[in-house]
N, CA, C, O and CB atoms as a CASP TS submission, in Angstrom:
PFRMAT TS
TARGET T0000
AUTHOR 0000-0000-0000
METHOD Language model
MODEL 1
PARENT N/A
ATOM      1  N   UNK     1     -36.621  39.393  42.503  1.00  0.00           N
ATOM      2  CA  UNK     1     -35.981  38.133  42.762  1.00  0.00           C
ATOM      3  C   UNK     1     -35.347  37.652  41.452  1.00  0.00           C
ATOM      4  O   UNK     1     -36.081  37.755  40.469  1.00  0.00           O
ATOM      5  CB  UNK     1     -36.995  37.091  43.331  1.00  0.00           C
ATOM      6  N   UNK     2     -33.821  37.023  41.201  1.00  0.00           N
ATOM      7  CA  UNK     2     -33.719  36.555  40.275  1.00  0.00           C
ATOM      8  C   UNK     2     -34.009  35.353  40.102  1.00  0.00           C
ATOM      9  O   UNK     2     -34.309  34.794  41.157  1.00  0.00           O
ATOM     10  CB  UNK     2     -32.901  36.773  39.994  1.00  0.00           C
ATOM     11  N   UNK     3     -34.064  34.443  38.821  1.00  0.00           N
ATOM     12  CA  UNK     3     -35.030  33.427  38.692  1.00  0.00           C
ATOM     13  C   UNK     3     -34.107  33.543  37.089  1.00  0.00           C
ATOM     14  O   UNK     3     -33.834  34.585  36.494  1.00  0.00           O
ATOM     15  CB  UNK     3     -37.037  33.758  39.005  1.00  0.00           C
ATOM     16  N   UNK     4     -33.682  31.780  36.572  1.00  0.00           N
ATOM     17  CA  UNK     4     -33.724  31.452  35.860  1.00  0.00           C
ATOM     18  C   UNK     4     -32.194  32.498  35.023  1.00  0.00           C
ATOM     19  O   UNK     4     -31.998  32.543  33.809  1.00  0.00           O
ATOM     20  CB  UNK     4     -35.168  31.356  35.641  1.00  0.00           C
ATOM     21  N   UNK     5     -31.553  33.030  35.818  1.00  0.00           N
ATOM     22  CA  UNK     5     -30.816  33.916  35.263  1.00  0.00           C
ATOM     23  C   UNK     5     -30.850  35.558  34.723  1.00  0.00           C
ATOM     24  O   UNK     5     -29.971  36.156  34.102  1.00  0.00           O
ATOM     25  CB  UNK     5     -30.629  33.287  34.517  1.00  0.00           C
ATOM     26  N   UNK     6     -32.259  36.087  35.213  1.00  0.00           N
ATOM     27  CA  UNK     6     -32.931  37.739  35.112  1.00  0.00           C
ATOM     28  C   UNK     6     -33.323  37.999  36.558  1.00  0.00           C
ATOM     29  O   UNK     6     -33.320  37.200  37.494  1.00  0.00           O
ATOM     30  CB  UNK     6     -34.509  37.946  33.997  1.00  0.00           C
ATOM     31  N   UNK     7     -33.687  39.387  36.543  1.00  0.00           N
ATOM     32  CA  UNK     7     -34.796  39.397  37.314  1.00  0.00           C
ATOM     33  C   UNK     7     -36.128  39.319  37.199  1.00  0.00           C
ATOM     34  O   UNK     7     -36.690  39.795  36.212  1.00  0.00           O
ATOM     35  CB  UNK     7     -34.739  40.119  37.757  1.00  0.00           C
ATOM     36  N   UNK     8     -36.757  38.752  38.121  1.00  0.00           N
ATOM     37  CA  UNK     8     -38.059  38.601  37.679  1.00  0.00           C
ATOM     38  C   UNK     8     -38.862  39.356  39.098  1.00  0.00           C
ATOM     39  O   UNK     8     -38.530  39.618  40.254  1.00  0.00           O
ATOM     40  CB  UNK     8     -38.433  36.822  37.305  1.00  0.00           C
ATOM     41  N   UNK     9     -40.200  39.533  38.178  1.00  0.00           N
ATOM     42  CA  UNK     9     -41.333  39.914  39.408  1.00  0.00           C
ATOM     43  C   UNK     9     -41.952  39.318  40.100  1.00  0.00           C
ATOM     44  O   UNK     9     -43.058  38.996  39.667  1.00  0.00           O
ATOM     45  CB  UNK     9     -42.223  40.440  39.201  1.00  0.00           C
ATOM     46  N   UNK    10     -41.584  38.879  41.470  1.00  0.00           N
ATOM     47  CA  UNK    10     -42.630  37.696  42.069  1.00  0.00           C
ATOM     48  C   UNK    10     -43.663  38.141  43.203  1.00  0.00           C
ATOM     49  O   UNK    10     -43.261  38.858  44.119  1.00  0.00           O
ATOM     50  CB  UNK    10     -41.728  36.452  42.780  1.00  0.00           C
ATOM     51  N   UNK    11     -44.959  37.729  43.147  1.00  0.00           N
ATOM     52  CA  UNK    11     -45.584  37.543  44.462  1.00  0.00           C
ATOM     53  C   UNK    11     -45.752  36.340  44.742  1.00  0.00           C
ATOM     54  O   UNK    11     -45.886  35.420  43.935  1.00  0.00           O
ATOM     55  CB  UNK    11     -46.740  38.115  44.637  1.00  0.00           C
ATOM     56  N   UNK    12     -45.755  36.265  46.186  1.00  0.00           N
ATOM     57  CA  UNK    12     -46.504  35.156  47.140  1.00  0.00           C
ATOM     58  C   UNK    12     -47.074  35.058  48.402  1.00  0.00           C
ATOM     59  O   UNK    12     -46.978  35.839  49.348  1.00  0.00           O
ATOM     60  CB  UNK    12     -45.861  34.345  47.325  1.00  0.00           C
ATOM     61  N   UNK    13     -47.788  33.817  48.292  1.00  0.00           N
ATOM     62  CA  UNK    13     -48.055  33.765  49.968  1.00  0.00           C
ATOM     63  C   UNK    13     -48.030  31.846  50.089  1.00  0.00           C
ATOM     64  O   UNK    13     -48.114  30.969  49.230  1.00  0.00           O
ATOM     65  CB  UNK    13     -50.091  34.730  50.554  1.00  0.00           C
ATOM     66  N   UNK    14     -47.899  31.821  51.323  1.00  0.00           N
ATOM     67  CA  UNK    14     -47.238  30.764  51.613  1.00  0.00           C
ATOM     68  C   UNK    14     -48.061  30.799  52.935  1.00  0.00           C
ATOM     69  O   UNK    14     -48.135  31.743  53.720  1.00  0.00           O
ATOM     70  CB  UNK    14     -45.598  30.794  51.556  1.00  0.00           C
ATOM     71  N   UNK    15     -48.980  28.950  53.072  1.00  0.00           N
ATOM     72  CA  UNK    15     -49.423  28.583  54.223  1.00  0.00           C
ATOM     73  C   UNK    15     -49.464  27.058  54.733  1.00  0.00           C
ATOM     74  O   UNK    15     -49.617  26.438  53.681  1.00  0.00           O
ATOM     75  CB  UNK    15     -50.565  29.095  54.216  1.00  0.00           C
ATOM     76  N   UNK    16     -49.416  26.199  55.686  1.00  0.00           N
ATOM     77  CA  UNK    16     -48.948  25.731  55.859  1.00  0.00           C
ATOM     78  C   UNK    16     -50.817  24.437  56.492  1.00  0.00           C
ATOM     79  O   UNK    16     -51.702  24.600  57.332  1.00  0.00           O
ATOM     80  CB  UNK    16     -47.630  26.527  56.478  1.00  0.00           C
ATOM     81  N   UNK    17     -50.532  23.455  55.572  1.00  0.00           N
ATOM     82  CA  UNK    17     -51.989  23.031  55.439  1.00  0.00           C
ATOM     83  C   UNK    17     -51.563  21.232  55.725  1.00  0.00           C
ATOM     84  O   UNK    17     -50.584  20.630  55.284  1.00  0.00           O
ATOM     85  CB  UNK    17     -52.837  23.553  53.577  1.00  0.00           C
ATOM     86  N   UNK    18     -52.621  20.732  56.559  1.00  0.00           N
ATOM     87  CA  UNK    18     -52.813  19.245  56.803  1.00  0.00           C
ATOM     88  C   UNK    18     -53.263  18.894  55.221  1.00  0.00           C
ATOM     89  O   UNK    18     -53.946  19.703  54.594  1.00  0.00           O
ATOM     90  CB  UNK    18     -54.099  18.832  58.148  1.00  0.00           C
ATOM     91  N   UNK    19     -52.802  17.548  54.591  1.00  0.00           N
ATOM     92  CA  UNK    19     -53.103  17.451  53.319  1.00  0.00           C
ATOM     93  C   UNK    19     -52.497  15.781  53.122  1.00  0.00           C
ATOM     94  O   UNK    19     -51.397  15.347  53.464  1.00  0.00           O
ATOM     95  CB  UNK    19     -52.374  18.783  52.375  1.00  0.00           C
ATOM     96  N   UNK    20     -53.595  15.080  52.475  1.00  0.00           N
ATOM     97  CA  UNK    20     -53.850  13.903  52.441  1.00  0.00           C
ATOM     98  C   UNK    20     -55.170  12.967  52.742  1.00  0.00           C
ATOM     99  O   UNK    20     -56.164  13.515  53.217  1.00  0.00           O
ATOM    100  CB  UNK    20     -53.057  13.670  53.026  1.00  0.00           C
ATOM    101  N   UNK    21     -55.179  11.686  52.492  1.00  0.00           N
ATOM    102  CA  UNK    21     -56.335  10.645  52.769  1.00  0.00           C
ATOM    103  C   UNK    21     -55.775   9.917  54.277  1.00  0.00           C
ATOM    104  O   UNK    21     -54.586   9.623  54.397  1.00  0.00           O
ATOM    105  CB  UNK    21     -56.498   9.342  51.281  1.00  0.00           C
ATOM    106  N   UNK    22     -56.637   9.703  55.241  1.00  0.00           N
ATOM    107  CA  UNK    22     -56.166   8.813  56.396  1.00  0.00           C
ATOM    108  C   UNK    22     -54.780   9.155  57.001  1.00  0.00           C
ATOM    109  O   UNK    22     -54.648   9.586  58.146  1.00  0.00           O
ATOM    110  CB  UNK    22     -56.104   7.357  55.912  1.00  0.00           C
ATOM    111  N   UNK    23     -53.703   8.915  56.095  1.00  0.00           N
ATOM    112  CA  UNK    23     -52.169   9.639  56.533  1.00  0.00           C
ATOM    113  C   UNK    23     -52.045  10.840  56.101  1.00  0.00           C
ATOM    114  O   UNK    23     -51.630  11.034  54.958  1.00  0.00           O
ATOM    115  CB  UNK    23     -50.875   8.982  55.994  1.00  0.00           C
ATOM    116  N   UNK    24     -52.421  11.991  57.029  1.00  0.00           N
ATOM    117  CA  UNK    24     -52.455  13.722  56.382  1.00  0.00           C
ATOM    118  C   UNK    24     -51.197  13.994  57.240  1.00  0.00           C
ATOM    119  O   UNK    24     -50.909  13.431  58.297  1.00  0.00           O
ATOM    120  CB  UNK    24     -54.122  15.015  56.823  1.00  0.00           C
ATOM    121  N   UNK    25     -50.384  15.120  56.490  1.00  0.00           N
ATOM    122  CA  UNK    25     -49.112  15.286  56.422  1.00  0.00           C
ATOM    123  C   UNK    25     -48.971  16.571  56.483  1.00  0.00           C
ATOM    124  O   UNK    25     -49.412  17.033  55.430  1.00  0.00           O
ATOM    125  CB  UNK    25     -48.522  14.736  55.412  1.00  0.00           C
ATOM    126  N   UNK    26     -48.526  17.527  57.275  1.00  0.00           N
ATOM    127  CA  UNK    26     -48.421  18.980  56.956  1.00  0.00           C
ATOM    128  C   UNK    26     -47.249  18.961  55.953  1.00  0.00           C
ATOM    129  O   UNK    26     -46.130  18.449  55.994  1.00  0.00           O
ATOM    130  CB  UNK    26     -48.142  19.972  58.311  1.00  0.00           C
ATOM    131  N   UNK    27     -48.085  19.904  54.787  1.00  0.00           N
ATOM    132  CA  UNK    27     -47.367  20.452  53.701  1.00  0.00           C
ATOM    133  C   UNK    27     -47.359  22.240  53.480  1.00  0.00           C
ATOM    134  O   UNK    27     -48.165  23.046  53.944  1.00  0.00           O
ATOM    135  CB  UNK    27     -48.025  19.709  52.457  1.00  0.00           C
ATOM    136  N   UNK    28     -46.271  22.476  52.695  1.00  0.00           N
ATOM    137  CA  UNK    28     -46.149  23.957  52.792  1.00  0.00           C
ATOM    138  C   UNK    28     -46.294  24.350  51.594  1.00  0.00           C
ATOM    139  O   UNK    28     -45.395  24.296  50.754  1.00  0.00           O
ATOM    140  CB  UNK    28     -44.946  24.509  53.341  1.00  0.00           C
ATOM    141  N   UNK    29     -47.913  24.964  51.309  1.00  0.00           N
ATOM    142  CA  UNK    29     -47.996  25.324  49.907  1.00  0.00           C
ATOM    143  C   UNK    29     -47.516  27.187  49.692  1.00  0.00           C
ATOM    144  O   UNK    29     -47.598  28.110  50.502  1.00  0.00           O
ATOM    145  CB  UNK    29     -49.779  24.923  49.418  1.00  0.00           C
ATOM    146  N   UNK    30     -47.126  27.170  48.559  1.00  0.00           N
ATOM    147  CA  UNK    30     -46.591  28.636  48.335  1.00  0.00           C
ATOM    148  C   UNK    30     -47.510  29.125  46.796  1.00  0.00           C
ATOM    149  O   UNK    30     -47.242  28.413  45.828  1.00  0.00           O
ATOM    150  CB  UNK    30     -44.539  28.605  48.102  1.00  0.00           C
ATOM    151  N   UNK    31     -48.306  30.004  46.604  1.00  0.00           N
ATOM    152  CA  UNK    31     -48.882  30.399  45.894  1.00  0.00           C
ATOM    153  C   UNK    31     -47.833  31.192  45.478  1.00  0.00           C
ATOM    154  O   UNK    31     -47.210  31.706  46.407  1.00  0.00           O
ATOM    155  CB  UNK    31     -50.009  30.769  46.223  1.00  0.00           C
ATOM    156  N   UNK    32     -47.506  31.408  44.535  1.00  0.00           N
ATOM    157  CA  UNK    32     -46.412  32.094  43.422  1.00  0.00           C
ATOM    158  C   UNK    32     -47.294  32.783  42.136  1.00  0.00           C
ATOM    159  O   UNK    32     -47.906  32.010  41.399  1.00  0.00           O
ATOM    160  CB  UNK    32     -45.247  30.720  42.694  1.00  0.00           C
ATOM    161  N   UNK    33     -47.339  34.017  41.918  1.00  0.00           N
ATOM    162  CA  UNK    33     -47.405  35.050  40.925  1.00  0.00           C
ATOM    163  C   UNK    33     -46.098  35.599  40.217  1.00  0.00           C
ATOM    164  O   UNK    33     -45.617  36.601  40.746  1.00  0.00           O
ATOM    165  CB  UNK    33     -48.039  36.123  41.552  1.00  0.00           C
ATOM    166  N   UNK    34     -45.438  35.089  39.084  1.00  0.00           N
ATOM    167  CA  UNK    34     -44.286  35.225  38.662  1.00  0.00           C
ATOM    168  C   UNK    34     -44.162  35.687  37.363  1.00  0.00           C
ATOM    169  O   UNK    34     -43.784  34.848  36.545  1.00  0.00           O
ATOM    170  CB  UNK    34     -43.708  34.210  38.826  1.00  0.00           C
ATOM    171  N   UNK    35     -44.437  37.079  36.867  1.00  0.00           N
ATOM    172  CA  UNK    35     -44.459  37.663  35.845  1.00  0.00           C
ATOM    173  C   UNK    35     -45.904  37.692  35.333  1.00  0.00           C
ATOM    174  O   UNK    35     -46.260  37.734  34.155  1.00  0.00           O
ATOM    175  CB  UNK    35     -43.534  37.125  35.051  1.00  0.00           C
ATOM    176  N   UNK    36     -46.493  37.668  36.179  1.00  0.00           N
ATOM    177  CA  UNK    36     -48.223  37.536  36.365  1.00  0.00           C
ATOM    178  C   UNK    36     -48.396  35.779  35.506  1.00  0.00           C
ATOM    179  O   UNK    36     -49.281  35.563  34.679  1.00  0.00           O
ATOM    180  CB  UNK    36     -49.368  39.296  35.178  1.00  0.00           C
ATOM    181  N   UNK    37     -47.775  35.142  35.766  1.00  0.00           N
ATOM    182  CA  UNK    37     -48.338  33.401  35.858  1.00  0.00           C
ATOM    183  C   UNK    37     -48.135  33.300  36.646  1.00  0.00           C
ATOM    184  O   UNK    37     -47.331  33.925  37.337  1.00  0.00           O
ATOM    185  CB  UNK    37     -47.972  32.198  35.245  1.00  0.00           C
ATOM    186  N   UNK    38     -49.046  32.126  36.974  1.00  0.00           N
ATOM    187  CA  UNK    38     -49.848  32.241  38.498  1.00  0.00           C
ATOM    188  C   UNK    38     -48.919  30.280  38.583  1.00  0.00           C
ATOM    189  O   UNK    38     -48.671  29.550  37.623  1.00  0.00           O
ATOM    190  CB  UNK    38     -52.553  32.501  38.464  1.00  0.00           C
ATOM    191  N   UNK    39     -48.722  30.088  39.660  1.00  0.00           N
ATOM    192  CA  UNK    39     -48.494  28.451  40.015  1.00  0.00           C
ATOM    193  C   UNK    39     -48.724  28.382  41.746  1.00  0.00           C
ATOM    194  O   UNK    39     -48.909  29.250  42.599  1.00  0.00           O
ATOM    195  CB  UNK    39     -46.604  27.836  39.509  1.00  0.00           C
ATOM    196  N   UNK    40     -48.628  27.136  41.775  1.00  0.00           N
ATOM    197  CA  UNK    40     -48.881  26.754  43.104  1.00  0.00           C
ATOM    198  C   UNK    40     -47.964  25.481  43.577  1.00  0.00           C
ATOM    199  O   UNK    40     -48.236  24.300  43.363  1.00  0.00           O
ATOM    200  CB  UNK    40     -50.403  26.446  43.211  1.00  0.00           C
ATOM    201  N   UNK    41     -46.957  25.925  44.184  1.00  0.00           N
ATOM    202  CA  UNK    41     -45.968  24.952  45.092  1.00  0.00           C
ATOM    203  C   UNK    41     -45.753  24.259  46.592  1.00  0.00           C
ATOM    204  O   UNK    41     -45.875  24.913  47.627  1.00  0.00           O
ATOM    205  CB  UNK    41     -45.039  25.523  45.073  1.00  0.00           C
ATOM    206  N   UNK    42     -45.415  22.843  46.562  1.00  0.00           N
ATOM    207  CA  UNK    42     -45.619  22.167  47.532  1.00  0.00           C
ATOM    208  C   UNK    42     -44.480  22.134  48.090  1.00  0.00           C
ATOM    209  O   UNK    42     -43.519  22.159  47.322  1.00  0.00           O
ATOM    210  CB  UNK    42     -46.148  21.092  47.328  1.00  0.00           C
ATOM    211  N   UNK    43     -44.202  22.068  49.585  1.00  0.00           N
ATOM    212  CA  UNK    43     -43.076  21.096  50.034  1.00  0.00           C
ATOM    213  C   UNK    43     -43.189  20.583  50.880  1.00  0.00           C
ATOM    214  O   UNK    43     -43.581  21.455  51.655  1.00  0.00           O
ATOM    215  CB  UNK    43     -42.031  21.405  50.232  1.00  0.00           C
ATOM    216  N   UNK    44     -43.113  19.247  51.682  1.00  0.00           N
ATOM    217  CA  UNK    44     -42.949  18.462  52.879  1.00  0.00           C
ATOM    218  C   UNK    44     -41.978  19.256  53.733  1.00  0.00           C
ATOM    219  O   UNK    44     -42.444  19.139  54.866  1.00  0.00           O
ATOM    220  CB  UNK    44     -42.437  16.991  52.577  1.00  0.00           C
ATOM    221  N   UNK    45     -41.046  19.888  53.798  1.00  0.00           N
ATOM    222  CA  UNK    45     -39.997  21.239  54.392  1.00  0.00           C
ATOM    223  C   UNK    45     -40.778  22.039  55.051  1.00  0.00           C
ATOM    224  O   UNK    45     -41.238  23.137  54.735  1.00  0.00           O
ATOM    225  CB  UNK    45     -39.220  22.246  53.268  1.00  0.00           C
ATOM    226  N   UNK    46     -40.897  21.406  55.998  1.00  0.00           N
ATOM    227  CA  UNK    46     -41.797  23.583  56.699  1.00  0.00           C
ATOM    228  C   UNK    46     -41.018  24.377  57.441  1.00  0.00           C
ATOM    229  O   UNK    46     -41.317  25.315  58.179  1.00  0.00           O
ATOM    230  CB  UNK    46     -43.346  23.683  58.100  1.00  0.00           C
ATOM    231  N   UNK    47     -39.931  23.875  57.152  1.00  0.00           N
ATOM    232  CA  UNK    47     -38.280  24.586  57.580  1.00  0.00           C
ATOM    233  C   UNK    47     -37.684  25.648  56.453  1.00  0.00           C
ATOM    234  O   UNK    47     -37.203  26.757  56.683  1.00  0.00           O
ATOM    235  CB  UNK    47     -36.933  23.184  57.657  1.00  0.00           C
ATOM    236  N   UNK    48     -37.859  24.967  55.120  1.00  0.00           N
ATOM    237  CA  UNK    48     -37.910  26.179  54.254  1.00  0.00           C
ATOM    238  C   UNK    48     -38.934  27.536  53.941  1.00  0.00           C
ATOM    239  O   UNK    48     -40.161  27.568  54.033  1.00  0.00           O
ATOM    240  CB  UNK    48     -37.848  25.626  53.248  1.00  0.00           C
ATOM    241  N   UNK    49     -38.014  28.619  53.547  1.00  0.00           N
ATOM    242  CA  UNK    49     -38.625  29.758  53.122  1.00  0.00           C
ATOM    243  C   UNK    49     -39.581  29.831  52.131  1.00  0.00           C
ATOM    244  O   UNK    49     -39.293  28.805  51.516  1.00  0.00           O
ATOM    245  CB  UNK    49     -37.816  30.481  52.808  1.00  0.00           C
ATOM    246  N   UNK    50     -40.350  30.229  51.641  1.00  0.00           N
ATOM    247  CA  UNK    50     -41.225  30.659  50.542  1.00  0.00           C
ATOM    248  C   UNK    50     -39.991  30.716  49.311  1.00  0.00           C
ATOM    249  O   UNK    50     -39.682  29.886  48.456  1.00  0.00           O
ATOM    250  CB  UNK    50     -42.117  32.291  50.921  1.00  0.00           C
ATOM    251  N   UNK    51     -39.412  32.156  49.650  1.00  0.00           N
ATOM    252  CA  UNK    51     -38.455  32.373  48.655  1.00  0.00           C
ATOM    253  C   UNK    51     -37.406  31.041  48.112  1.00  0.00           C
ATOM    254  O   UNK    51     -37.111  30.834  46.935  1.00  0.00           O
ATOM    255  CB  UNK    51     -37.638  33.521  49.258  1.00  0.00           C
ATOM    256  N   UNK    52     -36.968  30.264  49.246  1.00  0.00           N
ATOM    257  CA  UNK    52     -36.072  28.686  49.036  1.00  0.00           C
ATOM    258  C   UNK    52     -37.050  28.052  48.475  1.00  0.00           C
ATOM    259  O   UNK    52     -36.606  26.917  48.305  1.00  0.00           O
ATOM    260  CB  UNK    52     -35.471  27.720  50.451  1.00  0.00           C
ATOM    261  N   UNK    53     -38.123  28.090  48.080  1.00  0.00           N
ATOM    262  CA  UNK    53     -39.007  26.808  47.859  1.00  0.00           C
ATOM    263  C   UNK    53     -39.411  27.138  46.524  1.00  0.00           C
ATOM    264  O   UNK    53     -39.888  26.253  45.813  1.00  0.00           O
ATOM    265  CB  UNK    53     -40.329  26.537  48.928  1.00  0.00           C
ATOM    266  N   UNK    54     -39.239  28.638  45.983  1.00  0.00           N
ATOM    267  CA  UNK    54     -39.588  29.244  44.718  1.00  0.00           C
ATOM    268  C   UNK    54     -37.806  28.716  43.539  1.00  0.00           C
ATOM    269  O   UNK    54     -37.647  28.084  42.494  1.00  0.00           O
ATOM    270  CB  UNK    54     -39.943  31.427  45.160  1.00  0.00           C
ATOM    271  N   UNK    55     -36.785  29.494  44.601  1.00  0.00           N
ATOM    272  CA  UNK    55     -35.850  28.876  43.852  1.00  0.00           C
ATOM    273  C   UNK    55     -35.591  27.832  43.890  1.00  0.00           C
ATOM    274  O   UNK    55     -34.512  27.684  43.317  1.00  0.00           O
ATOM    275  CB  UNK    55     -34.989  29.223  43.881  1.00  0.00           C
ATOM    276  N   UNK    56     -36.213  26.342  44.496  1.00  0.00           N
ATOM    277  CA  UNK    56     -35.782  25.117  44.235  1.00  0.00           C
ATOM    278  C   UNK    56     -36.398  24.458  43.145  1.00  0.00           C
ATOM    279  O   UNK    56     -35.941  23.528  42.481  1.00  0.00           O
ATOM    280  CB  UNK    56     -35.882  24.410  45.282  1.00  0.00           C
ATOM    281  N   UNK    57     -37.814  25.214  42.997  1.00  0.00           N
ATOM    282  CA  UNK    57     -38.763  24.613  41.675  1.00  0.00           C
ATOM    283  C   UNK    57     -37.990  25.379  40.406  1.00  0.00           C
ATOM    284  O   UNK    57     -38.451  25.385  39.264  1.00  0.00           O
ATOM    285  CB  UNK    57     -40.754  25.156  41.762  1.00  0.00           C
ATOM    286  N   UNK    58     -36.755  26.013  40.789  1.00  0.00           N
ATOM    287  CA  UNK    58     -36.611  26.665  38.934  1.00  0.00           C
ATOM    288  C   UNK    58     -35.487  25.991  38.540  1.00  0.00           C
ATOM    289  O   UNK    58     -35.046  26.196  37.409  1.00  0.00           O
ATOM    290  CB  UNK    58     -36.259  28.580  38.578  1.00  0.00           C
ATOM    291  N   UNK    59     -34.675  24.830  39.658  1.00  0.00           N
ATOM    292  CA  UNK    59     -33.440  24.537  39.610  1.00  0.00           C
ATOM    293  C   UNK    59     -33.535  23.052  38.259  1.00  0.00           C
ATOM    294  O   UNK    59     -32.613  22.718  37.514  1.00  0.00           O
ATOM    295  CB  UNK    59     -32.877  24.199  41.399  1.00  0.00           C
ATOM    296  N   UNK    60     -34.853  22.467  38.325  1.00  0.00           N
ATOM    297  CA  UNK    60     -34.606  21.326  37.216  1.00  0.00           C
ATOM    298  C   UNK    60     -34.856  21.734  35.686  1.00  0.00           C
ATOM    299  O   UNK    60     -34.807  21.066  34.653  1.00  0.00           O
ATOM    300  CB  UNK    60     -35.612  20.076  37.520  1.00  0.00           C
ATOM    301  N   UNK    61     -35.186  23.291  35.966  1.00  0.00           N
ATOM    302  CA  UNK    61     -35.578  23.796  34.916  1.00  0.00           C
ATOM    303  C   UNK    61     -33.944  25.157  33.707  1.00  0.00           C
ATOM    304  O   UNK    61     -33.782  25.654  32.593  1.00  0.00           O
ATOM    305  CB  UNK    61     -37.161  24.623  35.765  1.00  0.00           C
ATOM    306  N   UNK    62     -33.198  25.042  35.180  1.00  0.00           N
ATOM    307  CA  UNK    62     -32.266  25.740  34.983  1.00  0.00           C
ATOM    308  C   UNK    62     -31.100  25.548  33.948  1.00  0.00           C
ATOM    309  O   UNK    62     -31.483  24.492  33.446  1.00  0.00           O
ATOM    310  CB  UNK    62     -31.924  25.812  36.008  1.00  0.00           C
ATOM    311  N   UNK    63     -30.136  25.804  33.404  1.00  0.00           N
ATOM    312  CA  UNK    63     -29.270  25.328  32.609  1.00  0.00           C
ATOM    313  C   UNK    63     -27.705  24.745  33.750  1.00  0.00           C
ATOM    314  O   UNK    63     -26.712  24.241  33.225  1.00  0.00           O
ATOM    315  CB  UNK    63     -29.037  26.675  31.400  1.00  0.00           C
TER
END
């Protein structure tokens, strides 16, 4: 996958979890392994892909 302008090595898995106090909200977490660092991503979107949800977290980081 490219990422950040290279390619990079990614794993993931991506599941889709009730999450909150009193108002619980399905959210779509994506476990990401990305050059062996490990992160863990959220989105309210359970319309997006794993892969869309990996490149949207690199976009505020991007040039």
């Amino acid at each position: 996958m490219e990422l950040y302008g290279k390619k990079e090595h990614v794993r993931y898995y991506s599941v889709d979890l009730l999450w909150g106090q009193k108002l619980y909200q399905e959210l779509r977490f994506v476990l990401a392994e990305i050059n062996g660092s490990q992160t863990i991503l959220a989105s309210t979107s359970l319309t997006l892909k794993s892969v869309s949800i990996i490149r949207l977290y690199q976009l505020p980081f991007s040039d």
